[in-house]
Biotite code that builds the C-alpha atoms (Angstrom):
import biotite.structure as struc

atoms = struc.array([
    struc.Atom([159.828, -55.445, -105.925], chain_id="A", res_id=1, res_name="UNK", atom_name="CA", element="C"),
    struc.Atom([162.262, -55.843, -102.949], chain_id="A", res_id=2, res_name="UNK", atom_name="CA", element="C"),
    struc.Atom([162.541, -59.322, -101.653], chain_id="A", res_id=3, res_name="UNK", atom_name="CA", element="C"),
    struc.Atom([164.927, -61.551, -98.716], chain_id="A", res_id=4, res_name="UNK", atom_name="CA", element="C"),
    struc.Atom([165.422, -64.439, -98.066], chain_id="A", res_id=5, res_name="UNK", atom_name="CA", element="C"),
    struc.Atom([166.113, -66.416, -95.014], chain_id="A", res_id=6, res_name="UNK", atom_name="CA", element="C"),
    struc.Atom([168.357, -69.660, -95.323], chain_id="A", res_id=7, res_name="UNK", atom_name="CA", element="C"),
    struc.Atom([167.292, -71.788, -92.243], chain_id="A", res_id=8, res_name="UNK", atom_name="CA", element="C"),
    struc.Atom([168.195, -75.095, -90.646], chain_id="A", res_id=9, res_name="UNK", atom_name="CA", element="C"),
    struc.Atom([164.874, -75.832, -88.676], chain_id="A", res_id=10, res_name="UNK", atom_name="CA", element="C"),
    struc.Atom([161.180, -74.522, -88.578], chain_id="A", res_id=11, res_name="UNK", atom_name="CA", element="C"),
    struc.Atom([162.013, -72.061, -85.998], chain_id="A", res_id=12, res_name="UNK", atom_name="CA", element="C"),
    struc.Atom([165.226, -70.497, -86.761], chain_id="A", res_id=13, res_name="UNK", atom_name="CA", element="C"),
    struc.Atom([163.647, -67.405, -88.389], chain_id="A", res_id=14, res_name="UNK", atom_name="CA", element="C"),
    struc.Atom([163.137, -66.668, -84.419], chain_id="A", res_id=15, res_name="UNK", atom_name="CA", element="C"),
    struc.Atom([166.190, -65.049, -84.920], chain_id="A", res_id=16, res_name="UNK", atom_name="CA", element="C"),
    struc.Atom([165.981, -62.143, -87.250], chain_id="A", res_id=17, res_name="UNK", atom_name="CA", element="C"),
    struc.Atom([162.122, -62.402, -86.584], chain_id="A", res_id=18, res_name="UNK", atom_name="CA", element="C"),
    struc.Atom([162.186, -58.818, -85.325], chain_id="A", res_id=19, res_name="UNK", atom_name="CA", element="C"),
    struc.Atom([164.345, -57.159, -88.398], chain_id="A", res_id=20, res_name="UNK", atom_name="CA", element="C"),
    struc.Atom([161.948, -59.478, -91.058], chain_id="A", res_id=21, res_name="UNK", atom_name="CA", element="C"),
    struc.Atom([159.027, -57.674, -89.529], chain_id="A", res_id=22, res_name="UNK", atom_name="CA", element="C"),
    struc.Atom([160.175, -54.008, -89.551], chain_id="A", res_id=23, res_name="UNK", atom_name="CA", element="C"),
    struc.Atom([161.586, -54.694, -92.910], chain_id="A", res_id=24, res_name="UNK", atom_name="CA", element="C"),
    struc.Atom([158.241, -56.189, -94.601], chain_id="A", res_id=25, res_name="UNK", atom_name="CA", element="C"),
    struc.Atom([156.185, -53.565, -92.399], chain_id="A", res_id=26, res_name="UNK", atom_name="CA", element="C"),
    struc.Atom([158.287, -50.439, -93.030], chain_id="A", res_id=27, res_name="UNK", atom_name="CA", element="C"),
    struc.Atom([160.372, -50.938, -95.998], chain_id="A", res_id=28, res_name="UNK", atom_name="CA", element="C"),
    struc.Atom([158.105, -52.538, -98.660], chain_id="A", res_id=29, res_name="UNK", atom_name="CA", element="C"),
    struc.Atom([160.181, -56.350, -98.428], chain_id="A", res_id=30, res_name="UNK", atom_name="CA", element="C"),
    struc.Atom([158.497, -59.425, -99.427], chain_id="A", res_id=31, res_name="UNK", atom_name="CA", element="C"),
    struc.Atom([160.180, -61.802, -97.429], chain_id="A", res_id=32, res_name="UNK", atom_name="CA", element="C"),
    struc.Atom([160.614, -66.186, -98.980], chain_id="A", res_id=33, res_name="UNK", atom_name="CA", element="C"),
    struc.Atom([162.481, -68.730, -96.774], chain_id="A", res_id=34, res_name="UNK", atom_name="CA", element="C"),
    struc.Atom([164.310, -71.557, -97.213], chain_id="A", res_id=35, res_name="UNK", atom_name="CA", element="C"),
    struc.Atom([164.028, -74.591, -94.673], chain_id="A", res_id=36, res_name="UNK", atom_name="CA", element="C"),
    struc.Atom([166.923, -77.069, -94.992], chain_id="A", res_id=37, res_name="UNK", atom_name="CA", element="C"),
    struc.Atom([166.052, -80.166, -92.735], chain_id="A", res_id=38, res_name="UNK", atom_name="CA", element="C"),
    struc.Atom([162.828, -82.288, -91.582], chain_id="A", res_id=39, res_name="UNK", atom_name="CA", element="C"),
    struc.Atom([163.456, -80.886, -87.918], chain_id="A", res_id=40, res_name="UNK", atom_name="CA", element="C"),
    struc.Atom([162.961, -84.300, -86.929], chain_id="A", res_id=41, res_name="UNK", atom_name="CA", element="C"),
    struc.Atom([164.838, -84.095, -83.610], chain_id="A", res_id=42, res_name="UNK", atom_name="CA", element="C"),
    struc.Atom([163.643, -81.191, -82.429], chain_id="A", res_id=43, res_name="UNK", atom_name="CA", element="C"),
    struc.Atom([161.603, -83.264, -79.569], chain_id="A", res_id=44, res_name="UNK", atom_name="CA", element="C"),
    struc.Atom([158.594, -81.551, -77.750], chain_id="A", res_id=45, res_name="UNK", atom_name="CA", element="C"),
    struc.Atom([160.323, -80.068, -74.577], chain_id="A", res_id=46, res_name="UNK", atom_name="CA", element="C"),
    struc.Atom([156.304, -81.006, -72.791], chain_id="A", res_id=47, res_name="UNK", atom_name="CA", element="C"),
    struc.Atom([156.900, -84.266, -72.894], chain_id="A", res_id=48, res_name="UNK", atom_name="CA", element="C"),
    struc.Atom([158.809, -86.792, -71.199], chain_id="A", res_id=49, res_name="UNK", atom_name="CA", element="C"),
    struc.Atom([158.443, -89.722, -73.462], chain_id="A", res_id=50, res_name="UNK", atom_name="CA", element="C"),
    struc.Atom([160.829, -89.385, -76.739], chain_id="A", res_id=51, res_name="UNK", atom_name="CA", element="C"),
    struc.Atom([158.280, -89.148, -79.932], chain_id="A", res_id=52, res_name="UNK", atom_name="CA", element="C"),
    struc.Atom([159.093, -90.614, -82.947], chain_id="A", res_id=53, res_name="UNK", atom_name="CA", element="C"),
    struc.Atom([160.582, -88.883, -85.704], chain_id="A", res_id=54, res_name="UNK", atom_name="CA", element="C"),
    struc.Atom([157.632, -88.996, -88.137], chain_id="A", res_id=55, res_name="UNK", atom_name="CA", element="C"),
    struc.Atom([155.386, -87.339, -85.731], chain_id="A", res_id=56, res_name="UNK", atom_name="CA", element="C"),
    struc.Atom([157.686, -84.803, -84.702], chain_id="A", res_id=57, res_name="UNK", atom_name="CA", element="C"),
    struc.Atom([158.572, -83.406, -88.254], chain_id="A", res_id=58, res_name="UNK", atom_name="CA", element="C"),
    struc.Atom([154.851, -83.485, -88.788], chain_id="A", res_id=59, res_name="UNK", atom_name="CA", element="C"),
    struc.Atom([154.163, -81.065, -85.792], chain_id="A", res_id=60, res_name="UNK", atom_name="CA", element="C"),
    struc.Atom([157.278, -79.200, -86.910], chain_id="A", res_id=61, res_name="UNK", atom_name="CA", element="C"),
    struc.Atom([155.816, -78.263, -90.114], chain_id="A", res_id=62, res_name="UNK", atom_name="CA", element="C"),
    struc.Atom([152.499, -77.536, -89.328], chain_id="A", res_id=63, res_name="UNK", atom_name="CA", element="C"),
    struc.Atom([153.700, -74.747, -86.610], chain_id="A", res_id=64, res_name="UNK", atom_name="CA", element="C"),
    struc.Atom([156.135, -74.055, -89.084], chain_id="A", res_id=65, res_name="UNK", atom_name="CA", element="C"),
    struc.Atom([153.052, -72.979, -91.734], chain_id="A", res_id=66, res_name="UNK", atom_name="CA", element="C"),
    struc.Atom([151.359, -70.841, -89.336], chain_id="A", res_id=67, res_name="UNK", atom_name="CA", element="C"),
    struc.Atom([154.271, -69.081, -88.027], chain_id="A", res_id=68, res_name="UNK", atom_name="CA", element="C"),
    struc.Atom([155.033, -68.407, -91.867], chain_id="A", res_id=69, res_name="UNK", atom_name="CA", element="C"),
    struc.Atom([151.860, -66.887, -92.310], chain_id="A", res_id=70, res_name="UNK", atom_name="CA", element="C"),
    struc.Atom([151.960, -64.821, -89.320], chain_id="A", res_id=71, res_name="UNK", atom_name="CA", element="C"),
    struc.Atom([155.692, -63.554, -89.801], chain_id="A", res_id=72, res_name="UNK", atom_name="CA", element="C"),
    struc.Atom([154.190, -62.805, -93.385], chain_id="A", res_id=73, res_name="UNK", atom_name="CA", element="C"),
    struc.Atom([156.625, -65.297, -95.402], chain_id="A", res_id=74, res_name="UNK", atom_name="CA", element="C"),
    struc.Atom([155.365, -65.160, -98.865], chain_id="A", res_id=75, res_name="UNK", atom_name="CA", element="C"),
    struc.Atom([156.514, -68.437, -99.874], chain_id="A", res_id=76, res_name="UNK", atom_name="CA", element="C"),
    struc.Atom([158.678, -71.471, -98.036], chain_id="A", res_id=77, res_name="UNK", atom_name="CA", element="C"),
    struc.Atom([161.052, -73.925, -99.989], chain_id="A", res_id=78, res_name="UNK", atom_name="CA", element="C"),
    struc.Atom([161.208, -77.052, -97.453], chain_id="A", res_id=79, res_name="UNK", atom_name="CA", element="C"),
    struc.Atom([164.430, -79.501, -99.150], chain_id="A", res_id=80, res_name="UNK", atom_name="CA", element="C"),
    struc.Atom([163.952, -81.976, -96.259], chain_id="A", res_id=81, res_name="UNK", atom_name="CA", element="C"),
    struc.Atom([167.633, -83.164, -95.379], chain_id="A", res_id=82, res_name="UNK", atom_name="CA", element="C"),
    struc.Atom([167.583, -85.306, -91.861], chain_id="A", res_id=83, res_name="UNK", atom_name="CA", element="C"),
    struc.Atom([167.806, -83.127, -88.875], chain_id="A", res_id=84, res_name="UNK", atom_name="CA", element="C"),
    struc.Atom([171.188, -83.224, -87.305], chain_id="A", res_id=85, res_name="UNK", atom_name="CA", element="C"),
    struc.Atom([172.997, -84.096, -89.841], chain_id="A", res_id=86, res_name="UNK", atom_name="CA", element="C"),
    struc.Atom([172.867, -81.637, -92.662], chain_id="A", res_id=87, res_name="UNK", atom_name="CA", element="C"),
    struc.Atom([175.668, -81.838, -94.850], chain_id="A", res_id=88, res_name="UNK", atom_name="CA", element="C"),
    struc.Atom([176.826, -80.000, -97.898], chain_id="A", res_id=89, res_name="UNK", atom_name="CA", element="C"),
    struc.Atom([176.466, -81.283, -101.505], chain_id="A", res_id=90, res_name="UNK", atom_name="CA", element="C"),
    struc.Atom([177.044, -79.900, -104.280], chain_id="A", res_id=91, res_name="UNK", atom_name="CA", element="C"),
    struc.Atom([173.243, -80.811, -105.415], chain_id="A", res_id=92, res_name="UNK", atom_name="CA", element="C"),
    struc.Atom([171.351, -79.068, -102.554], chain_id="A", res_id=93, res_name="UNK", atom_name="CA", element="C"),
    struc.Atom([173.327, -75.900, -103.028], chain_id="A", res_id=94, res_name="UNK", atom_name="CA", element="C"),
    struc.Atom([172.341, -75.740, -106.764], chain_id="A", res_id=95, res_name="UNK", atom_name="CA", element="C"),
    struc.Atom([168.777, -76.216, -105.337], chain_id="A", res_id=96, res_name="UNK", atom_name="CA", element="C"),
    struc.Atom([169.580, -73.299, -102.980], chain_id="A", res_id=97, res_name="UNK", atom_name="CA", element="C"),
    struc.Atom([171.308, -71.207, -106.444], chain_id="A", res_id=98, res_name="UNK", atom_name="CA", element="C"),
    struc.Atom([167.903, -71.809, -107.929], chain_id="A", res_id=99, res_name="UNK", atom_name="CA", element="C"),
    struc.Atom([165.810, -70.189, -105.524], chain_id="A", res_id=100, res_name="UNK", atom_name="CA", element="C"),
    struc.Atom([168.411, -67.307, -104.840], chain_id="A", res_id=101, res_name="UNK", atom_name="CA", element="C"),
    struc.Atom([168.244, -66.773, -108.452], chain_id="A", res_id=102, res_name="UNK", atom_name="CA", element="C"),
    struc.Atom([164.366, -66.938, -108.831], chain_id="A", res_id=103, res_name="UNK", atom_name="CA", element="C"),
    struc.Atom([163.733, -64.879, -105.937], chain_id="A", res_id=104, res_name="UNK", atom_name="CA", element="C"),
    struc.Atom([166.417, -62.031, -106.415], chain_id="A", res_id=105, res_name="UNK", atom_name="CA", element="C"),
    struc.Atom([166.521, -61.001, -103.385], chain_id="A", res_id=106, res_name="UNK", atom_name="CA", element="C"),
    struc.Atom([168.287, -57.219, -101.895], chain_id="A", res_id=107, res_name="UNK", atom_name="CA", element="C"),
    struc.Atom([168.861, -59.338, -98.510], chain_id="A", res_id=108, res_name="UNK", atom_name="CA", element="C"),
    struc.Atom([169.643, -62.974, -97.518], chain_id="A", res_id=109, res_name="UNK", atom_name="CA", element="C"),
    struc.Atom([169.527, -63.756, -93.933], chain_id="A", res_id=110, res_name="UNK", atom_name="CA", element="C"),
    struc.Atom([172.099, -67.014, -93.194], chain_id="A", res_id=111, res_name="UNK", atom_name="CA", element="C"),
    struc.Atom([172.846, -68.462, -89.094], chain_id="A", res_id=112, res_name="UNK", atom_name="CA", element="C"),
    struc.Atom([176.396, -67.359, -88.399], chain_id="A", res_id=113, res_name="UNK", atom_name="CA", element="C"),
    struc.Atom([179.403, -69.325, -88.793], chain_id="A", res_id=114, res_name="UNK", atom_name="CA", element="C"),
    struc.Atom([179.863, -69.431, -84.830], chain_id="A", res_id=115, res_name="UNK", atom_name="CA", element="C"),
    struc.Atom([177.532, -71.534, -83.712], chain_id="A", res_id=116, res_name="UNK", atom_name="CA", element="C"),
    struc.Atom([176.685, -74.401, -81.202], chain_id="A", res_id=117, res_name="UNK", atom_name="CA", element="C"),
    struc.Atom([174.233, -76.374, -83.277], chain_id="A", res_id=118, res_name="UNK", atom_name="CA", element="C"),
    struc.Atom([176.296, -78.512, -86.107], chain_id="A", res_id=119, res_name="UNK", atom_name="CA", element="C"),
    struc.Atom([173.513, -77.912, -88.592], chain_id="A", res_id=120, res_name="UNK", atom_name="CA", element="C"),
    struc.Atom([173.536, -74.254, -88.127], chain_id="A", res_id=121, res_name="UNK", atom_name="CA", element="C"),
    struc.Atom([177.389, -74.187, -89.129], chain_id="A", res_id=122, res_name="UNK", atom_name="CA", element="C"),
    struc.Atom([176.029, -76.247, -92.163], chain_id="A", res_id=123, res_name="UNK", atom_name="CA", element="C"),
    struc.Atom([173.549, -74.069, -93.067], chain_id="A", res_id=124, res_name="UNK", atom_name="CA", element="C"),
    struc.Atom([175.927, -71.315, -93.545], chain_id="A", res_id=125, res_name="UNK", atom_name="CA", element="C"),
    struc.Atom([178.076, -73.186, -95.387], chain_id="A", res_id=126, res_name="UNK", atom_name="CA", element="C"),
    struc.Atom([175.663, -74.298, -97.990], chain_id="A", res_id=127, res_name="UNK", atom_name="CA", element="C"),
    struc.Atom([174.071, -70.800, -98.045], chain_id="A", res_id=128, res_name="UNK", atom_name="CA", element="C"),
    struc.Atom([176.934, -68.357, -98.340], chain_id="A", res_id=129, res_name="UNK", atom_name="CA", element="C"),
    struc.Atom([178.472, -71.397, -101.385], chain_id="A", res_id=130, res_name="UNK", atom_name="CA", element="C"),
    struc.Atom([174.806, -70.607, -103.027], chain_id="A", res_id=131, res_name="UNK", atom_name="CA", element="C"),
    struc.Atom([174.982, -67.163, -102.604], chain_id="A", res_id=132, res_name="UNK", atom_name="CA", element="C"),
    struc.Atom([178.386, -67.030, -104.654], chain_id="A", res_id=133, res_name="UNK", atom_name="CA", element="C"),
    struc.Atom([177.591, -69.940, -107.079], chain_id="A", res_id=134, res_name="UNK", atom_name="CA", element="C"),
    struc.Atom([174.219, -67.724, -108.120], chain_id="A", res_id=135, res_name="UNK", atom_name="CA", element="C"),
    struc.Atom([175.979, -64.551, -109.219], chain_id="A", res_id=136, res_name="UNK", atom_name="CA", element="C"),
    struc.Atom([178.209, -66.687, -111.544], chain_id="A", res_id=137, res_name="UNK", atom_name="CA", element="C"),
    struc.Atom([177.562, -67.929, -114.826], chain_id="A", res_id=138, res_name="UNK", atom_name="CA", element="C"),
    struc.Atom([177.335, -71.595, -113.595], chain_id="A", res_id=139, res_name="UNK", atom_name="CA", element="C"),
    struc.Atom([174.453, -73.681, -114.885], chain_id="A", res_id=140, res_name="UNK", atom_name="CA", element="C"),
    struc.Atom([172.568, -70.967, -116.255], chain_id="A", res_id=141, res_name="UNK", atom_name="CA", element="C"),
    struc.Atom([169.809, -73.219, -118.472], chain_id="A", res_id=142, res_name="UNK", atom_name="CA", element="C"),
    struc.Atom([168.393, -75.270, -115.686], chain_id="A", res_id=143, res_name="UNK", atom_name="CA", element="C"),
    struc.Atom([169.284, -72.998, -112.603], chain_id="A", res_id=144, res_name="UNK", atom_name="CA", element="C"),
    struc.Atom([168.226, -69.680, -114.599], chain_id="A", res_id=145, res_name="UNK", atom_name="CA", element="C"),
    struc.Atom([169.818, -66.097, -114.899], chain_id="A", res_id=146, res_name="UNK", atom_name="CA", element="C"),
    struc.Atom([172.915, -65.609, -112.613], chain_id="A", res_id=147, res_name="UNK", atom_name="CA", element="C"),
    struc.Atom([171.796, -63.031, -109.881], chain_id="A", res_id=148, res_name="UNK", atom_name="CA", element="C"),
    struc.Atom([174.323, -61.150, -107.697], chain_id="A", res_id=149, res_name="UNK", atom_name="CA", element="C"),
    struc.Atom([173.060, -60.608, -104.052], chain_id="A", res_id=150, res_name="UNK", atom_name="CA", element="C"),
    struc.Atom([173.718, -57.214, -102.602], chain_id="A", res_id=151, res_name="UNK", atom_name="CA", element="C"),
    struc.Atom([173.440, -58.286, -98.707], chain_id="A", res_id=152, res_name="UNK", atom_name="CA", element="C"),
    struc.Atom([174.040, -61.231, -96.548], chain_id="A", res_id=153, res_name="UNK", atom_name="CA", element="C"),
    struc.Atom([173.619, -60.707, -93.175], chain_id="A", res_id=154, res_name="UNK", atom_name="CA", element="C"),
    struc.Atom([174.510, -63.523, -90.098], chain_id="A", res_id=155, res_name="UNK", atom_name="CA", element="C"),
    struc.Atom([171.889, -63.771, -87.760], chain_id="A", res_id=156, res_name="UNK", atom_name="CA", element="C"),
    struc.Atom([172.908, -64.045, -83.829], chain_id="A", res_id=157, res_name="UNK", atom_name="CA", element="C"),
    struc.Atom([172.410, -67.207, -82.326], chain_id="A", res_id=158, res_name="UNK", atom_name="CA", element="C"),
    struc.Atom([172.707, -69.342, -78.758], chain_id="A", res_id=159, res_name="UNK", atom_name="CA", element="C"),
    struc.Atom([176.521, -67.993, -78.839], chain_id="A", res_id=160, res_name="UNK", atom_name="CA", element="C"),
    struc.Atom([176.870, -64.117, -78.849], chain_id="A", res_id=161, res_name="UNK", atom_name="CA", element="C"),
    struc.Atom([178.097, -63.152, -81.989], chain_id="A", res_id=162, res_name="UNK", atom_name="CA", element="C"),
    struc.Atom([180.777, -60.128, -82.762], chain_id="A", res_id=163, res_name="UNK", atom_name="CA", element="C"),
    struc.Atom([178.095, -57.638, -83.552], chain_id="A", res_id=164, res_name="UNK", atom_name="CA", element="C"),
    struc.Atom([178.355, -55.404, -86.500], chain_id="A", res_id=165, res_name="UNK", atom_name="CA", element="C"),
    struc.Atom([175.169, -54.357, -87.292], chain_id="A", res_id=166, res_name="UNK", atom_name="CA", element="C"),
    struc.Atom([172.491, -53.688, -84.754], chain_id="A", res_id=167, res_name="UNK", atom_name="CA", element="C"),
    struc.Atom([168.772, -53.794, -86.253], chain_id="A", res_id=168, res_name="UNK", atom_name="CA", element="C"),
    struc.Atom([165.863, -51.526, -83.451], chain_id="A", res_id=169, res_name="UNK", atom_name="CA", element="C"),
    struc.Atom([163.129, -53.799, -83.133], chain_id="A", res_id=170, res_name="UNK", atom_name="CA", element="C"),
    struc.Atom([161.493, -52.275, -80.113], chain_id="A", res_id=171, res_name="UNK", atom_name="CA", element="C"),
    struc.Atom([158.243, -52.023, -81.874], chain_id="A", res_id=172, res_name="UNK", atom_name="CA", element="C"),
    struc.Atom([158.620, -55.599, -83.111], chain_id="A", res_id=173, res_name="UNK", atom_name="CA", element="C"),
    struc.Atom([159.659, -57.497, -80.039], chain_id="A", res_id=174, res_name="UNK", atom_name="CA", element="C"),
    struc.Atom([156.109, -57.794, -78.843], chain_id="A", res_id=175, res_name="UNK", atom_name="CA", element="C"),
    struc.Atom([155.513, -59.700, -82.116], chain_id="A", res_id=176, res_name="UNK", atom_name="CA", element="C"),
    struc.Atom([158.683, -61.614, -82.142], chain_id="A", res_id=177, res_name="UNK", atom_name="CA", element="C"),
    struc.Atom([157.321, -63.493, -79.035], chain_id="A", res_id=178, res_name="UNK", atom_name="CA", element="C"),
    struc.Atom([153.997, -64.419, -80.504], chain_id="A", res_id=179, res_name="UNK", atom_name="CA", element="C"),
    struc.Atom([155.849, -65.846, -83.422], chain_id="A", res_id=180, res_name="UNK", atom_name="CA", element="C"),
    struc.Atom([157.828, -67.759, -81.228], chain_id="A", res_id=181, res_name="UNK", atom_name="CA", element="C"),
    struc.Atom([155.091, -68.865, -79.126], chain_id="A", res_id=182, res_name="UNK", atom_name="CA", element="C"),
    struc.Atom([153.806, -70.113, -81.996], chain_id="A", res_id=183, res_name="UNK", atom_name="CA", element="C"),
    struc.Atom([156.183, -73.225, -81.795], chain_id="A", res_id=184, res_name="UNK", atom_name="CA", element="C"),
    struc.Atom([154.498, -75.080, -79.063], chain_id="A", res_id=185, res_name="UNK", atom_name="CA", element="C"),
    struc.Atom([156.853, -77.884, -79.118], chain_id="A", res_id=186, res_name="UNK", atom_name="CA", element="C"),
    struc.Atom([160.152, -75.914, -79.050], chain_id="A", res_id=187, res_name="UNK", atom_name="CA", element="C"),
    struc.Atom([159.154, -72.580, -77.213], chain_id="A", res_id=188, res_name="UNK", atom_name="CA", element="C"),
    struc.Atom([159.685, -73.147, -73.500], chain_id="A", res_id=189, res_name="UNK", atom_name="CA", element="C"),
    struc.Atom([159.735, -70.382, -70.970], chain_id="A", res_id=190, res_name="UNK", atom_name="CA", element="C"),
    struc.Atom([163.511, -70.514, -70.636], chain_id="A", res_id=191, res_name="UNK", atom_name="CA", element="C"),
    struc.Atom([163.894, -70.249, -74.477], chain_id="A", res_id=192, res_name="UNK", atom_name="CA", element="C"),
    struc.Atom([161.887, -67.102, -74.773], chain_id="A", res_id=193, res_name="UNK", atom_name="CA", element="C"),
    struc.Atom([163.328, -65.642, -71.666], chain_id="A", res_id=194, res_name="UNK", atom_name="CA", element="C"),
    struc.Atom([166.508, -65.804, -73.346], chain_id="A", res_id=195, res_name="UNK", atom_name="CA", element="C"),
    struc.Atom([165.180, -64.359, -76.617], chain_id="A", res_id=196, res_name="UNK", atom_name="CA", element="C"),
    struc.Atom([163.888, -61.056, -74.859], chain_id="A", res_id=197, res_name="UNK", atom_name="CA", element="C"),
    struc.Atom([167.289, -60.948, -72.515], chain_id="A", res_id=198, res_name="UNK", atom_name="CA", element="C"),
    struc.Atom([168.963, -61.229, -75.573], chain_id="A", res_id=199, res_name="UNK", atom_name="CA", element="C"),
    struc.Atom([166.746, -58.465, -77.505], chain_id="A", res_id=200, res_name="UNK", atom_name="CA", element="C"),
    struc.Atom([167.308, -56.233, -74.523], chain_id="A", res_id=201, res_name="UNK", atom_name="CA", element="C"),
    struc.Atom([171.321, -56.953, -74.217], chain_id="A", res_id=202, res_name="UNK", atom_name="CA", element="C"),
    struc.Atom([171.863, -55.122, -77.662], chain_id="A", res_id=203, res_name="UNK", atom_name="CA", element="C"),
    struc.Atom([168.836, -52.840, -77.388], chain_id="A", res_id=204, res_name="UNK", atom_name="CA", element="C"),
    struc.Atom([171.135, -51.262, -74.330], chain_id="A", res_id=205, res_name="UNK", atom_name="CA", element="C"),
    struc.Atom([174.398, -51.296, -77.153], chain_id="A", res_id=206, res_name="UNK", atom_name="CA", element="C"),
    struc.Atom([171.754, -49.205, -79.338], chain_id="A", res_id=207, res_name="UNK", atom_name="CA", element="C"),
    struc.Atom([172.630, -46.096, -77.764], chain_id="A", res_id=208, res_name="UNK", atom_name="CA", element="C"),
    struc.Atom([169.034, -44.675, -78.438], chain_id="A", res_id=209, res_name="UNK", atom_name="CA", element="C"),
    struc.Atom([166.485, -43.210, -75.997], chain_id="A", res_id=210, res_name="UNK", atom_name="CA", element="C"),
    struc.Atom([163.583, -44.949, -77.240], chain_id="A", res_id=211, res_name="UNK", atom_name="CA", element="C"),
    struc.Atom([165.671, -47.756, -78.225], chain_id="A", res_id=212, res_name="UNK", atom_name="CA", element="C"),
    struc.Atom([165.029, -50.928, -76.101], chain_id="A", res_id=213, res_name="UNK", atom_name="CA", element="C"),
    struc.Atom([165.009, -54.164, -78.369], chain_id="A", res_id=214, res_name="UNK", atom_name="CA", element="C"),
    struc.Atom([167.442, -55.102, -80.838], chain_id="A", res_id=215, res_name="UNK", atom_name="CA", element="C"),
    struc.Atom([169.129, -57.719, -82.942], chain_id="A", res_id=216, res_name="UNK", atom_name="CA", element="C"),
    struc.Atom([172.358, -58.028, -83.566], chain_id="A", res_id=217, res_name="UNK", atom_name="CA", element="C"),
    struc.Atom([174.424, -59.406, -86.895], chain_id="A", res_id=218, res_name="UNK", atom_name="CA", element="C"),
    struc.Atom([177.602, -59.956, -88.181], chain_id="A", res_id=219, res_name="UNK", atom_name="CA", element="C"),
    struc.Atom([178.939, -59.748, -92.091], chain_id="A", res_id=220, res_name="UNK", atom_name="CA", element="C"),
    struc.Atom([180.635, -62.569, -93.392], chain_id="A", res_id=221, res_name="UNK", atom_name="CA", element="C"),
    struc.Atom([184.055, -62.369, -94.636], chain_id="A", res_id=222, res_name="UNK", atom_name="CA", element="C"),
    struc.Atom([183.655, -64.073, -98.313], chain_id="A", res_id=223, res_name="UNK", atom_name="CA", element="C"),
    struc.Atom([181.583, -62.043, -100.317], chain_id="A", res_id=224, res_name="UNK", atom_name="CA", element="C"),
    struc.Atom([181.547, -58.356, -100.157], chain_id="A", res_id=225, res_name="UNK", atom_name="CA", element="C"),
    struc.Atom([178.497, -56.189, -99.715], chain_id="A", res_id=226, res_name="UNK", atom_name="CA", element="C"),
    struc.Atom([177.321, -54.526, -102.543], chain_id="A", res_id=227, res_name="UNK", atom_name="CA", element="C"),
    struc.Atom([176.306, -50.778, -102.059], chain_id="A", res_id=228, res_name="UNK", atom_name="CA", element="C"),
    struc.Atom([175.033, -47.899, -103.849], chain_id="A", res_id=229, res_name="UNK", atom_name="CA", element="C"),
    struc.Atom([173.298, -49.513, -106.898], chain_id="A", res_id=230, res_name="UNK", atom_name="CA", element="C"),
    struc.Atom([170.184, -47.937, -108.194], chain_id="A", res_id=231, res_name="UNK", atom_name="CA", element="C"),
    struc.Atom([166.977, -49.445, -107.668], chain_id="A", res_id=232, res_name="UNK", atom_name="CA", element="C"),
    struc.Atom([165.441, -52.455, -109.981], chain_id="A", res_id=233, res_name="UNK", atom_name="CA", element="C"),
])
């Protein structure tokens, strides 16, 4: 069984390697888990003018974040709940993180990159890249479980344009991508999705490919080497 994961900040980050989760789950056999590190509590409904409070906004957060799961094909999401907008490292919710890297195994973890504009992206890779290191070593094997090395990690493209190193076609995707992102009433406004598709078409042009028209771009991070060439599980 080949699995990812995707370590996000918010309900909607996934928008981001949407189109590469897709091709990989529809072409390549991947189950695909993800793990959602805050409440999204801030992320205000861009429809209305009136601030909402917090308790009502996480609440719409989550449910568009369950049916954008199921329609992105996420076979199960780990929600740890940390406030919105201030997401901070601790050694406690990175063993959570270790837990679920080590229970789920998987070939591929998705993280934001570490040049980014939102402060709880930034965080997010912190904590994840930490857990993806602290699982492959023998730390707290008994209550964390069997130390698992990952092979990939992969840094998703953001609001900031990234130092591409890896460019992902999602032509036949990108169609999809925008539903998904649609999904997310409250957060997808016509300006965000614009940019998505500008964005997808940017680096489907650095593709190089005739039939090549959408992509998505990502960049390795520096810490832990990828891991290439091992057999199959």
């Amino acid at each position: 069984m080949k699995n990812l994961l995707i370590i996000s900040a918010h309900a909607d980050d996934h928008i981001a390697c949407a189109g590469t989760i897709f091709k990989l789950t529809n072409e390549s056999g991947f189950y695909a888990y993800e793990i959602i590190l805050t409440n999204s509590e801030l992320g205000q409904n861009f429809k209305v003018d009136s601030e909402i409070d917090k308790k009502t906004v996480a609440k719409t957060r989550a449910e568009e974040l369950s049916r954008a799961s199921k329609f992105l094909g996420i076979k199960a999401s780990f929600c740890m709940n940390q406030p919105d907008l201030a997401l901070t490292y601790s050694q406690e919710l990175v063993f959570e993180v270790v837990k679920i890297i080590r229970e789920t195994k998987p070939k591929i973890v998705f993280l934001h990159n570490n040049y980014d504009s939102h402060p709880d992206h930034t965080a997010a890779f912190r904590i994840g890249l930490t857990a993806v290191k602290i699982a492959a070593m023998g730390v707290k094997k008994e209550s964390l479980g069997i130390p698992f090395r990952v092979p990939t990690v992969l840094c998703a493209e953001g609001m900031l344009p990234i130092k591409t190193q890896i460019l992902v076609d999602i032509t036949k995707y990108l169609n999809k991508k925008t539903k998904l992102f649609k999904i997310y009433v409250s957060q997808a406004n016509s300006k965000a999705v614009a940019f998505e598709k500008s964005l997808a078409t940017v680096r489907g042009y650095h593709l190089r490919k005739e039939n090549g028209k959408f992509a998505e771009s990502f960049s390795l991070q520096e810490e832990f080497p990828i891991l290439l060439f091992e057999k199959n599980e």
